[in-house]
C-alpha positions in Angstrom: 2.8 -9.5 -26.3 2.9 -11.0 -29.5 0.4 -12.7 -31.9 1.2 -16.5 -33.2 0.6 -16.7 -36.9 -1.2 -19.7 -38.0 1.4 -20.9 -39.6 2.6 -23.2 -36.8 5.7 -25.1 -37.0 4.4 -28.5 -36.8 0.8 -27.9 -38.7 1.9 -28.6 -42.2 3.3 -31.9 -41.3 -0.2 -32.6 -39.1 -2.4 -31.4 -41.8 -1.4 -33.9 -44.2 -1.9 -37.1 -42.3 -5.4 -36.3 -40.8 -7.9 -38.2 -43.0 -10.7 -35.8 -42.7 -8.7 -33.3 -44.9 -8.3 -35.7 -48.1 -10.0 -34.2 -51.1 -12.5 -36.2 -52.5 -11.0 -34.8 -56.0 -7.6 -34.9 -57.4 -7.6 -32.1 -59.4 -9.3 -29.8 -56.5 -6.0 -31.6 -54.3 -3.5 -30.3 -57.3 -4.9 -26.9 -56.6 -4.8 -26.7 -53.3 -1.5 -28.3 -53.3 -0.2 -25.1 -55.8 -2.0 -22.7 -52.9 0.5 -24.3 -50.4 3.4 -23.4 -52.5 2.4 -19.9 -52.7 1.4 -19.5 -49.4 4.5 -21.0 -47.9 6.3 -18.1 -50.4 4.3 -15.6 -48.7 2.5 -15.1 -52.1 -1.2 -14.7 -50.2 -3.1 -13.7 -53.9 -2.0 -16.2 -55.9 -2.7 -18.7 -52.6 -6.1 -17.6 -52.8 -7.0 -18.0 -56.5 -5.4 -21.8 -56.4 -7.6 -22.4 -53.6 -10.8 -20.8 -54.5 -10.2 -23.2 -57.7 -10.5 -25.7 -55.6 -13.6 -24.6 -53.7 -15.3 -24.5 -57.1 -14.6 -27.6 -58.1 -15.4 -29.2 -54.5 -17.6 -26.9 -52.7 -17.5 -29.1 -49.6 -13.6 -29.3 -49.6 -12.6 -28.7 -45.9 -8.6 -28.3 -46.1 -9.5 -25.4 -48.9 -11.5 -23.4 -47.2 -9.0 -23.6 -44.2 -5.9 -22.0 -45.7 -8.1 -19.8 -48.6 -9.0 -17.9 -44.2 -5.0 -18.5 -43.1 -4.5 -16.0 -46.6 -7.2 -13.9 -45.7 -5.5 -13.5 -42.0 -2.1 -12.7 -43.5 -3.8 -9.9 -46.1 -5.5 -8.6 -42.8 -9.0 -9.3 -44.1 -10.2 -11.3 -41.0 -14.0 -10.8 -42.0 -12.9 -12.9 -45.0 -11.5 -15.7 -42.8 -14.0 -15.8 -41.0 -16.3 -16.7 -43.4 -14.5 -19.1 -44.4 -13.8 -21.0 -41.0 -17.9 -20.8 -40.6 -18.2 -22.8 -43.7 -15.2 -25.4 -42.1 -16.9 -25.3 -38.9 -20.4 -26.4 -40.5 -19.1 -28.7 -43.0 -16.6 -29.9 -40.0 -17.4 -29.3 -36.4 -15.2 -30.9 -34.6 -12.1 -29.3 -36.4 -10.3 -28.2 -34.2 -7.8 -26.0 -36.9 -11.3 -24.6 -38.1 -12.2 -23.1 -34.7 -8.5 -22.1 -33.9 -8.0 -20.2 -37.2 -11.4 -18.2 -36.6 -10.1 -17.6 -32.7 -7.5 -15.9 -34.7 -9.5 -14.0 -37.1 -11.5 -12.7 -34.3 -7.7 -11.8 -32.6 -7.1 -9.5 -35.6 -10.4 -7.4 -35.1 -9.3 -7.2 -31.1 -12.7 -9.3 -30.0 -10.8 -11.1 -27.9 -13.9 -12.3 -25.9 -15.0 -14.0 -28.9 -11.8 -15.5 -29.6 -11.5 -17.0 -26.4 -14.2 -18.8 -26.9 -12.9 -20.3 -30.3 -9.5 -21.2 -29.0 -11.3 -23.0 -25.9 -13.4 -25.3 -28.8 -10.2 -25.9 -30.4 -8.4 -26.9 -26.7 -11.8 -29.1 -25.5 -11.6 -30.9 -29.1 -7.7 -31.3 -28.4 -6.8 -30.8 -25.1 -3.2 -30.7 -26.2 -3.3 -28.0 -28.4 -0.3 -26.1 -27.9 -1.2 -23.7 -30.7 -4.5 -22.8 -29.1 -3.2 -22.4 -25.6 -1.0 -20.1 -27.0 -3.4 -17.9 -28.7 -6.0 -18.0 -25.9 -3.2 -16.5 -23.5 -2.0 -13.6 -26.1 -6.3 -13.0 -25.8 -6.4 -13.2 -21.6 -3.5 -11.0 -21.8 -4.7 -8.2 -23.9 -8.0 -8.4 -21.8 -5.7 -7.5 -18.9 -6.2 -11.2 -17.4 -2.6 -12.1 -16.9 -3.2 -14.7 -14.6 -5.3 -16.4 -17.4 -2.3 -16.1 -20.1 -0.1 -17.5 -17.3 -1.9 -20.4 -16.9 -2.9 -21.0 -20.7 0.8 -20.2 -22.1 2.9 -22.4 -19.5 0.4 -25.4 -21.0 1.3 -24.2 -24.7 5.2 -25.0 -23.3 4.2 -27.9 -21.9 3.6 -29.7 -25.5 5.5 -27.0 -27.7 8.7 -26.3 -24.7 11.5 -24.6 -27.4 8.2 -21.6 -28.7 10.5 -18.1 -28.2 7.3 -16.4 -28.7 5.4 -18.1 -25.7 8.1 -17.3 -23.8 8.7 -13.7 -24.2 4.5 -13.8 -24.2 4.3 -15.0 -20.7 7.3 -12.5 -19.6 4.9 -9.5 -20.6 2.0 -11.6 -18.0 4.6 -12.4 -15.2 5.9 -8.6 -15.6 2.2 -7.7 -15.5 1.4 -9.5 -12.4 5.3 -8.1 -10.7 6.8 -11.7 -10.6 9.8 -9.9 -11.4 12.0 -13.6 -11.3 9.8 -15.5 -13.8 9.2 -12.3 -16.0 13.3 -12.6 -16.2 13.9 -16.2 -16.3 11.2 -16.3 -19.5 12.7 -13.3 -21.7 16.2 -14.6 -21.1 14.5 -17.9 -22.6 13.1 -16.4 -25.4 16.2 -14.6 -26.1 18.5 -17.9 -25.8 15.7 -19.2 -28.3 15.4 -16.6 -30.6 18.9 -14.6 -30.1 17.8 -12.7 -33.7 15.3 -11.7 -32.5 16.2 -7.8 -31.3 13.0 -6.7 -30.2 13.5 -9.4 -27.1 16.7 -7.4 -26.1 14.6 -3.9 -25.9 12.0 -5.7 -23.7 14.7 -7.2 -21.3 16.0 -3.8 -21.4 13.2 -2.2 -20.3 13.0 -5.0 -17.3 16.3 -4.1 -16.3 16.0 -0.5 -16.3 12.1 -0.9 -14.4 13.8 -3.1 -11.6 16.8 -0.7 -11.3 19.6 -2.7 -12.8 20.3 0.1 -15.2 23.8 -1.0 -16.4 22.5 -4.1 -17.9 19.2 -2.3 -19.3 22.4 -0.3 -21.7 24.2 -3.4 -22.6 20.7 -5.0 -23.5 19.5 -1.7 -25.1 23.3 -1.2 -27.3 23.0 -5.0 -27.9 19.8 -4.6 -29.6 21.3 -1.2 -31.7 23.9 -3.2 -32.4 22.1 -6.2 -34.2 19.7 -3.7 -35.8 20.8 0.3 -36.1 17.4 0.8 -37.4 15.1 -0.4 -34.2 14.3 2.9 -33.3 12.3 3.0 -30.2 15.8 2.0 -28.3 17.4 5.2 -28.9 14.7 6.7 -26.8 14.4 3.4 -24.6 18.1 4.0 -23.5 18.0 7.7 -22.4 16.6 6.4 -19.0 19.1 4.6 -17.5 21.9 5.9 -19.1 20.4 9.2 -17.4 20.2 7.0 -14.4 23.4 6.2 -14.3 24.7 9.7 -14.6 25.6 9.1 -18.6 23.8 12.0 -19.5 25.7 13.1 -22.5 25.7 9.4 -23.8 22.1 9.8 -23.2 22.3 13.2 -25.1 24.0 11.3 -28.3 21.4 8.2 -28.4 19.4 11.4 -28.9 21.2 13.2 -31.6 21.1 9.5 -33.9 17.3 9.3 -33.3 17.0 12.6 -35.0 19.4 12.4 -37.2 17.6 9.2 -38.9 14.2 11.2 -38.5 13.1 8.2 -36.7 9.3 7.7 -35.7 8.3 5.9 -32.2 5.8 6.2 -30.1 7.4 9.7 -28.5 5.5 11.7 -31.2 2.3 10.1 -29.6 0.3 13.0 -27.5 0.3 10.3 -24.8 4.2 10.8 -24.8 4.5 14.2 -25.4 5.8 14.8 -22.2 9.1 13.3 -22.6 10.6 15.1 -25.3 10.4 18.1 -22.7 12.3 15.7 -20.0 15.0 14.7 -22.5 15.3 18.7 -23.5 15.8 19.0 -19.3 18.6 16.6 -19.7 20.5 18.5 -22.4 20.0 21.7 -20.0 21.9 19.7 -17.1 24.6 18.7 -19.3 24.9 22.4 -20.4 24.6 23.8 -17.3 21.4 25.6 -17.9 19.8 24.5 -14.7 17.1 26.9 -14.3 16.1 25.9 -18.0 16.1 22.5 -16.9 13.6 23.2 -13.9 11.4 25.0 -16.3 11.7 22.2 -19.1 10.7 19.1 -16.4 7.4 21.5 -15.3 6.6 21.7 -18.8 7.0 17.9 -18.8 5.0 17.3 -15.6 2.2 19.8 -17.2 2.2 17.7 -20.3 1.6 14.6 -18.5 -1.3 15.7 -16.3 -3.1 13.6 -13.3 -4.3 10.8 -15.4 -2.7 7.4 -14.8 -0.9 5.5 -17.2 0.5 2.3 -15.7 2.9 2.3 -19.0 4.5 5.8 -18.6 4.5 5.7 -14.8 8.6 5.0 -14.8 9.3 8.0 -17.4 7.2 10.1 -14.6 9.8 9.0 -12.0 12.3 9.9 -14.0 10.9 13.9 -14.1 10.3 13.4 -10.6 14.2 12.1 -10.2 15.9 14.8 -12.2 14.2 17.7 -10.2 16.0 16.1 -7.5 18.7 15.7 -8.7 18.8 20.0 -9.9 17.9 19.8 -6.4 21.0 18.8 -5.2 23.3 20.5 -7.4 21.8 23.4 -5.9 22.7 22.5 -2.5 18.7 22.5 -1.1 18.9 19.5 0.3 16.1 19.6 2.2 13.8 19.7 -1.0 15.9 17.1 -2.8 15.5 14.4 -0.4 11.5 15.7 -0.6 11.4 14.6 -4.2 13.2 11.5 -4.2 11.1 10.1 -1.9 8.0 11.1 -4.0 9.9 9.3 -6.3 9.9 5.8 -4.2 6.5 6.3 -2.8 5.6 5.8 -6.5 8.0 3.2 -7.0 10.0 1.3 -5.2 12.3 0.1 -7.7 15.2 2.9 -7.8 18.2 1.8 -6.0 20.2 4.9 -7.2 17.6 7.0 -5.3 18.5 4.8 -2.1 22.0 5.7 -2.9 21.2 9.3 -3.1 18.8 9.5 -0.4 22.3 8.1 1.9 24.3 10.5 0.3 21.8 13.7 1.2 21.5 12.4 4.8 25.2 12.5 5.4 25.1 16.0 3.9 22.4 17.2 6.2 24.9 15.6 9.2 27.8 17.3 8.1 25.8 20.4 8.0 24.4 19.7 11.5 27.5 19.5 13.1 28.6 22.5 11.3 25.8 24.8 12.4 26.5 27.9 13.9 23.0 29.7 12.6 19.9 30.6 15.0 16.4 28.8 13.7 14.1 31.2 11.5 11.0 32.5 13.7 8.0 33.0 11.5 4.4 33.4 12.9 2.0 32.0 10.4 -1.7 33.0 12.7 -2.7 35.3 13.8 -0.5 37.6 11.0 2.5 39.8 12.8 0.6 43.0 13.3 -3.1 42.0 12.8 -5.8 42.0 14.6 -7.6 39.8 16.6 -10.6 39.0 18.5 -10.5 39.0 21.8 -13.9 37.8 23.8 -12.7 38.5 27.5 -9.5 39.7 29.2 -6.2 36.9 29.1 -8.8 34.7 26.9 -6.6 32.1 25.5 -5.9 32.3 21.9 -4.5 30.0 19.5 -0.8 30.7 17.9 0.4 29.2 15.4 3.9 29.6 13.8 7.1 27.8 12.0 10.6 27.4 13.2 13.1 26.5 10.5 16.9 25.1 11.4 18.7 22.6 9.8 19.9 20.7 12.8 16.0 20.6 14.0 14.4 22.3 17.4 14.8 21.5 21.1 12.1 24.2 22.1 10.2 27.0 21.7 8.4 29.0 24.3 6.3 32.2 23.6 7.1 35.1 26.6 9.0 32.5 28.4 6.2 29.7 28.5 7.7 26.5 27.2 5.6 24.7 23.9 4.3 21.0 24.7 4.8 20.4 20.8 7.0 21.4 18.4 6.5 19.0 14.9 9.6 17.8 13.0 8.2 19.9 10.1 9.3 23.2 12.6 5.2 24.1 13.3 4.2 24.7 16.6 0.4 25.6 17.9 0.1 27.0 21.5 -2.9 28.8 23.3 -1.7 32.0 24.6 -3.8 34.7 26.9 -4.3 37.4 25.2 -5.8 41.0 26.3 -7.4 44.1 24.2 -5.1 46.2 22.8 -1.2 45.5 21.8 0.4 42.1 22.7 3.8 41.4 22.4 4.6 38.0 21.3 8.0 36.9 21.8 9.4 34.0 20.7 12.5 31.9 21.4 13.7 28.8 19.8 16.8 26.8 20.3 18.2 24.1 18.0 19.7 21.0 18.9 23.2 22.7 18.4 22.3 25.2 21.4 21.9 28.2 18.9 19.2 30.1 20.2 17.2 33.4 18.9 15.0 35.2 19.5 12.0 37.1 17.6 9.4 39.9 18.9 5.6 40.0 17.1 2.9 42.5 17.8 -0.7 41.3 17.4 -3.8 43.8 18.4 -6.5 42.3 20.1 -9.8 43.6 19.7 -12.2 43.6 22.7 -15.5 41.8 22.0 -17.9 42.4 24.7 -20.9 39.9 24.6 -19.3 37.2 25.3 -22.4 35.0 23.1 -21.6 37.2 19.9 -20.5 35.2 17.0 -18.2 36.2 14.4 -20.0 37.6 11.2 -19.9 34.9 7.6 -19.0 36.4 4.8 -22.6 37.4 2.5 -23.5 34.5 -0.1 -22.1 36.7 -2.9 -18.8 37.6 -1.2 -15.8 35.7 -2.3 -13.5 34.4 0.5 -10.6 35.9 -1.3 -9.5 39.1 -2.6 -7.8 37.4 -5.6 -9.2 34.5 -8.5 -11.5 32.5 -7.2 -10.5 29.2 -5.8 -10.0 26.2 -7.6 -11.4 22.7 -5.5 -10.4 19.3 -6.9 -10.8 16.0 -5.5 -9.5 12.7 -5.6 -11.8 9.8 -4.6 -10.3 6.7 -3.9 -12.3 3.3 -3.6 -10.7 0.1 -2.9 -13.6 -2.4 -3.2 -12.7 -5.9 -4.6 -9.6 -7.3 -3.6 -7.1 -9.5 -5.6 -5.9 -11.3 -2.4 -8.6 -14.2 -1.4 -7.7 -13.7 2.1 -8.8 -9.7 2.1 -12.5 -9.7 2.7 -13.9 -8.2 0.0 -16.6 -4.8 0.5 -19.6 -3.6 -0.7 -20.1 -0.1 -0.5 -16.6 1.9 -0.4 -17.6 2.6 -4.7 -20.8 3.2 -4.0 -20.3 5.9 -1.6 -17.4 7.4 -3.3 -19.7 7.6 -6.5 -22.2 9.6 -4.4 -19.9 12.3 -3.0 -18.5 13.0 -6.1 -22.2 13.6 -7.4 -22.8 16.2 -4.3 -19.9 17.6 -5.2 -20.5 18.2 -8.6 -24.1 19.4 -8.1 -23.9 21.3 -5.0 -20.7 22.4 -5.0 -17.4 23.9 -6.7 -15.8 21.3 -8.0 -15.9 20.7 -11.9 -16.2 17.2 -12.9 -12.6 17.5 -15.0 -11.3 18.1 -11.9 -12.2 15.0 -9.9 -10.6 12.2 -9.9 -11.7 8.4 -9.4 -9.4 5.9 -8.5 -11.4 2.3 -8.0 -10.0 -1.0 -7.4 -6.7 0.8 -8.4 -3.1 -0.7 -7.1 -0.9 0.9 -4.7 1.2 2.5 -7.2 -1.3 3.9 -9.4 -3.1 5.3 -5.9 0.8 6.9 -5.0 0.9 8.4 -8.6 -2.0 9.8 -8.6 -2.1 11.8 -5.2 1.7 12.8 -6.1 1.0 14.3 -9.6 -2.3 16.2 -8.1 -0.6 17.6 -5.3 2.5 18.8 -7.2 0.3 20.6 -10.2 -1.7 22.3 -7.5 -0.7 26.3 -6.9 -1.3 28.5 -3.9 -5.2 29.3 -4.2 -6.5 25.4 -5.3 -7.8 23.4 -2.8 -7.7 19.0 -2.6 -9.9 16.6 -1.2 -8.3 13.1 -1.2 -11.3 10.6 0.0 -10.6 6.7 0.7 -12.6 3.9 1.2 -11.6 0.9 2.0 -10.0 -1.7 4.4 -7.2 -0.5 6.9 -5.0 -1.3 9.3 -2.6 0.1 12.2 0.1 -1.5 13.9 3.2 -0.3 16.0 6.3 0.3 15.5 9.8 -0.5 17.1 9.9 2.7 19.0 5.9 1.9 19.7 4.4 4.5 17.7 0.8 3.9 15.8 1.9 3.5 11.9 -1.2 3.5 9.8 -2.5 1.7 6.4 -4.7 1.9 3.6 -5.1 -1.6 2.3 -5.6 -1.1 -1.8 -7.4 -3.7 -4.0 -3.7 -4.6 -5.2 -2.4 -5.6 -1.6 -1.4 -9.0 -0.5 -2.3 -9.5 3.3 0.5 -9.3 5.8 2.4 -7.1 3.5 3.1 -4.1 4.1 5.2 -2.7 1.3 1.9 -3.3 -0.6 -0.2 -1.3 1.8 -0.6 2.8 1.7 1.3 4.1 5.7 0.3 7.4 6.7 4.3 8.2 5.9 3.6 7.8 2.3 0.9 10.2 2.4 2.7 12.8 4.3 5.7 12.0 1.7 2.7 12.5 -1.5 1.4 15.9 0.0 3.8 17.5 1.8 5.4 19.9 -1.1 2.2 20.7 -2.3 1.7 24.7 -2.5 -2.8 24.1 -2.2 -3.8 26.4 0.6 -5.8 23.9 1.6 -5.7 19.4 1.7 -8.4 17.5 3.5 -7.9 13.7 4.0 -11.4 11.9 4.5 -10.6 8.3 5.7 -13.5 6.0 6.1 -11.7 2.8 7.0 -10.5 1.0 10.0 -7.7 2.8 12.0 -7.0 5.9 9.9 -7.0 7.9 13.7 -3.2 7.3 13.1 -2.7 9.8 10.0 -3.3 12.6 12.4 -1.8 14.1 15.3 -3.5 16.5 17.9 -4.3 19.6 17.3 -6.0 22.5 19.8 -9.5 23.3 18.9 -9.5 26.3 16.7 -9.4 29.3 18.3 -12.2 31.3 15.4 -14.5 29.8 13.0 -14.8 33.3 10.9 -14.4 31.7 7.6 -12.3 34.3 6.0 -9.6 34.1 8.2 -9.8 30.1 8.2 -9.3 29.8 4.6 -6.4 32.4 4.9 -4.2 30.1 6.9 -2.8 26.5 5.1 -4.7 23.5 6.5 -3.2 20.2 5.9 -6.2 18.5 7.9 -7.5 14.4 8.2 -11.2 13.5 8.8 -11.6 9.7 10.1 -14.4 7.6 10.6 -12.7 6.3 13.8 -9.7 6.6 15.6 -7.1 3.3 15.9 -10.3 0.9 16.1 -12.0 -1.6 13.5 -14.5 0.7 11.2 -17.8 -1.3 9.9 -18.5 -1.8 6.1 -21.8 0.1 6.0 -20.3 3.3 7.6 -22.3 5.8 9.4 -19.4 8.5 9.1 -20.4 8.7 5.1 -24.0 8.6 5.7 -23.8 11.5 8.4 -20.8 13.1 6.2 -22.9 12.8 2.8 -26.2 13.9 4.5 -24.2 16.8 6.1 -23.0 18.4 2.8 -26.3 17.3 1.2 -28.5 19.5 3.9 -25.6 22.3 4.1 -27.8 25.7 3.5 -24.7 27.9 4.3 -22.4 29.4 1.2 -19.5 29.0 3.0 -19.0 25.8 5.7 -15.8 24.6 7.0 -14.3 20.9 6.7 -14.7 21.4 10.8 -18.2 22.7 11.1 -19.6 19.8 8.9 -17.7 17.3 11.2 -18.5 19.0 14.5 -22.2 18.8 13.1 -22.6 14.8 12.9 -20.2 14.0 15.6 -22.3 13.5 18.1 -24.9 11.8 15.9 -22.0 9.4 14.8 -21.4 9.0 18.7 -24.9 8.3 19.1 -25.3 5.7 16.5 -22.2 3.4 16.2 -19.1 2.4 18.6 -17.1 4.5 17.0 -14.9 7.6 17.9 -14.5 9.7 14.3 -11.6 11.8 14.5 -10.6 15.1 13.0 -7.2 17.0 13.1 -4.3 18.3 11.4 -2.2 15.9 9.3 1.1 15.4 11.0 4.4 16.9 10.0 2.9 18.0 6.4 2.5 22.0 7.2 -0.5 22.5 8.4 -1.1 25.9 10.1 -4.4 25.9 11.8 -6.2 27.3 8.7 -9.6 24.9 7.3 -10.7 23.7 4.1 -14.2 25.6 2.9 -16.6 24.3 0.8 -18.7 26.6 -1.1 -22.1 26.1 -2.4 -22.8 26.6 -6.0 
């Protein structure tokens, strides 16, 4: 957005005709008639010394005092004006110029509180102020109000209706506020106003390339090169959507002529950093360097971090989009169609990746058809050749393992016993009886193309003769593995107050997501840099967020993702049980603004953690899991061993109260935990019944569906 000077079309010709600003002496008039002259010339010094010499010779002399602050404000000495306007203001209160030109003063030192409250003086002394409405909406907007600037700048056109600067000012509110068809209509306006004016071209580029329409984003970008060669944040500005477009050596060139002026912009900003290793990426494609690329874009996505930034989230798309696409010149595309739909989890706003995401899925057919390969048997727990308890003889035991085909699996059965289950992710859990000694374990699996194999494991099972005995916890001091210690992070999300009026606002989702991240600062390990708090955020910065985390994470870090707030589940066409988050951001009845259990699973599911725990306290977050056999040993080792992609609900697809007793029994739980070591599933076996007992409820824990889990559990450890 953009400041108004106080030099306002129309105010020269106003100022001369209201009475109250006729010098009482003419010589003090010549003076201040000499200031106008050199203030008109942009000459603020000399404006100030013909003024002053008015002052002096008419200390009470309103109109002097007025413009001596409008030449303070253009020599960026706002204290000075506003001095100045407090002597107008007492010698004149109801000015209405006086208390504008302060509101502006206090503009310049970004007190924007304080300079609403000038501008709405100047408005109740003249309610058709356009000048003032004006002002007061640049203030609301840099407040992050852009509902307020809305309002106040569509008044400002109502008496001033041919202002460029109002209108590309409300474009930056409506864009705010994603009114994507007013935030158009009003830079188009400004630019039909104003066509000079280039800077208006690089912002309706920048619309155009954040809603997708990426050939129009060049011609406004090249348009605004064209009327000035020297506007230098457009040679970066372009390299999106030219990259989009598949332009990439165009993009390459727009480049070169940044460097080659030794151009400044905001890319050698730390905040920006980032990018310069994403355009490097892009030179790499063009060259054929595709393994440099990868390494260049996880450079870029280190640089970048986990911490939002609403105003860089479409150059994080980008990274996410041109991993994909390396993807897919690679042939895997399996993973590529994994990252562009990251990519539109985050933002919706990429046709191209609709485009591609077509494209993929006819590869993946043409490949289906064409499959002549047997699925990949792998047996994830117990490991091939371990060993296992076994309590009594043909005691059923829980197996877990992966099948992998492209054209996906019609069955698997272990020594010719069919499996109920088989998830589209390939992972199937069975309980098998098991006796001391050697077992043979084999396993057949058939794809939907009738290829079949078939794959022999041996696991020992170890006779364990008191039937009562419990497996042995590791000692306090022992670490749970033999490599670096785990890393735990967490992200708690708390969705609060609502922007919709007809969402019900809460009261305690922040509250409690405040006090679990103290537990789990002070009683356990997780370091405060490594937890983050998402409240009252929208959708997208919620998507972002979980995305980034789970895509910096390695294979020995661990993530708790915590959410508070309203949900929802409804069926689908097929009648399946889809359900929602419902962040601060949503609108009610819409679901694109809501957070499905598909986006999740779409967030997490390329994560390498060892281990993600979802904890849902809302209303119908049952439907993020699927069911999952109780876990055949609790001997922590071996459960942190396995990947866990695991959900803990508050209830199952039923209404969940405000003041939840799943966090009170979940909080107290970790708060009385004595144990080093306790698993995500001992701490919820441990309040279940007491939730049971206490509220209508039905709390839920399992595996997250079709995300990888493999029966392992998430462990936290005591400090």
């Amino acid at each position: 957005m953009r400041l108004y000077p106080f030099v306002y079309k129309s105010f020269f010709s106003v100022i001369f005709i209201i009475g109250f600003f006729v010098a009482s002496g003419q010589d003090a008039k010549s003076y201040c008639n000499k200031g106008d002259e050199f203030y008109r010339n942009r000459n603020y010094d000399q404006a100030i010394i013909q003024y002053t010499m008015a002052i002096n010779l008419d200390p009470n002399y309103v109109y002097a005092y007025l413009w001596r602050g409008s030449s303070y404000i253009a020599k960026n000495e706002p204290d000075r004006a506003i001095a100045d306007c407090n002597t107008c203001i007492s010698l004149q209160p109801g000015n209405q110029f006086a208390w504008a030109n302060r509101g502006y003063a206090y503009t310049r030192k970004n007190q924007f509180d304080l300079a609403i409250e000038d501008y709405s003086e100047a408005i109740r002394l003249d309610p058709q102020y356009a000048w003032a409405y004006a002002n007061r909406g640049f203030a609301y907007g840099q407040l992050n109000y852009p509902e307020h600037a809305i309002r106040d700048l569509s008044m400002s056109l109502l008496y001033d209706p041919n202002n460029a600067i109002t209108y590309s000012n409300r474009y930056h509110a409506y864009f705010k506020v994603n009114e994507p068809d007013s935030a158009l209509m009003d830079i188009t306006k400004a630019i039909s106003l104003s066509p000079a004016t280039v800077g208006y071209y690089n912002n309706r580029g920048y619309f155009y390339n954040t809603y997708g329409a990426y050939e129009l984003s060049v011609q406004d970008y090249q348009t605004c090169l064209s009327k000035d060669p020297n506007y230098s944040v457009a040679y970066i500005n372009i390299i999106s959507p030219l990259v989009r477009l598949n332009r990439m050596q165009e993009a390459e060139s727009y480049y070169d002529q940044y460097r080659q002026k030794r151009f400044t912009t905001y890319l050698e900003t730390p905040k920006y950093k980032f990018y310069n290793h994403f355009i490097t990426a892009v030179a790499q494609v063009i060259s054929g360097k595709l393994e440099d690329a990868w390494n260049s874009l996880d450079m870029a996505s280190q640089e970048y971090g986990t911490e939002i930034k609403e105003e860089t989230k479409r150059s994080y798309v980008d990274i996410l989009f041109l991993y994909g696409y390396i993807l897919e010149q690679l042939g895997e595309v399996t993973e590529a169609t994994s990252l562009y739909e990251q990519s539109l989890v985050i933002d919706a706003n990429q046709p191209d990746l609709e485009g591609a995401l077509e494209r993929l899925q006819q590869k993946q057919a043409d490949a289906v058809t064409a499959d002549k390969t047997p699925p990949v048997i792998s047996l994830k727990n117990p490991a091939p050749s371990s060993s296992i308890d076994i309590v009594a003889e043909n005691t059923k035991t829980t197996i877990v393992g992966n099948v992998k085909d492209i054209s996906g699996i019609a069955e698997v059965k272990i020594n010719g016993i069919l499996i109920d289950k088989v998830e589209e992710d390939g992972l199937f859990i069975a309980n098998i009886p098991l006796k001391a000694g050697a077992n043979a374990l084999v396993i057949s699996a058939t794809d939907k193309q009738g290829n079949t194999s078939n794959q022999t494991f041996t696991v020992n099972g170890v006779s364990i003769e008191n039937r009562g005995l419990k497996p042995e916890k590791p000692s306090p001091t022992a670490p749970i593995t033999s490599g670096p210690a785990p890393k735990f992070y967490a992200i708690l999300i708390a969705a609060k107050d609502y922007d919709d009026d007809a969402i019900p606002d809460l009261k305690n989702p922040v509250k409690d997501a405040r006090e679990l991240k103290s537990i789990l600062e002070s009683r356990y390990t997780f370091s405060a840099d490594n937890i983050d708090t998402l409240f009252n955020r929208s959708r997208e910065e919620i998507m972002q967020a979980i995305v980034q985390r789970c895509n910096s994470l390695s294979e020995n870090d661990n993530l708790i993702i915590f959410y508070a707030g309203h949900g929802i589940a409804e069926k689908d066409k097929f009648g399946d049980v889809d359900g929602y988050w419902i962040p601060s951001s949503a609108k009610k009845g819409l679901n694109a603004s809501y957070i499905s259990a598909d986006d999740i699973n779409k967030a997490i599911k390329r994560s390498n953690a060892k281990h993600i725990l979802l904890i849902a306290d809302a209303c119908f977050s049952g439907a993020f899991t699927r069911a999952l056999p109780p876990d055949a040993s609790k001997e922590v080792k071996k459960q942190y061993a396995v990947t866990s992609r695991k959900v803990m609900a508050s209830g199952n697809l039923e209404p969940v109260p405000d003041n939840s007793k799943f966090i009170f029994y979940l909080k107290k739980s970790l708060m009385d935990n004595n144990e080093k070591f306790v698993s995500a599933k001992e701490l919820f076996d441990g309040f279940y019944k007491a939730i049971l007992s206490n509220s209508d409820n039905l709390p839920q824990y399992a595996a997250i569906k079709n995300t990888g889990d493999e029966g392992g559990e998430f462990i936290f450890i005591k400090k």
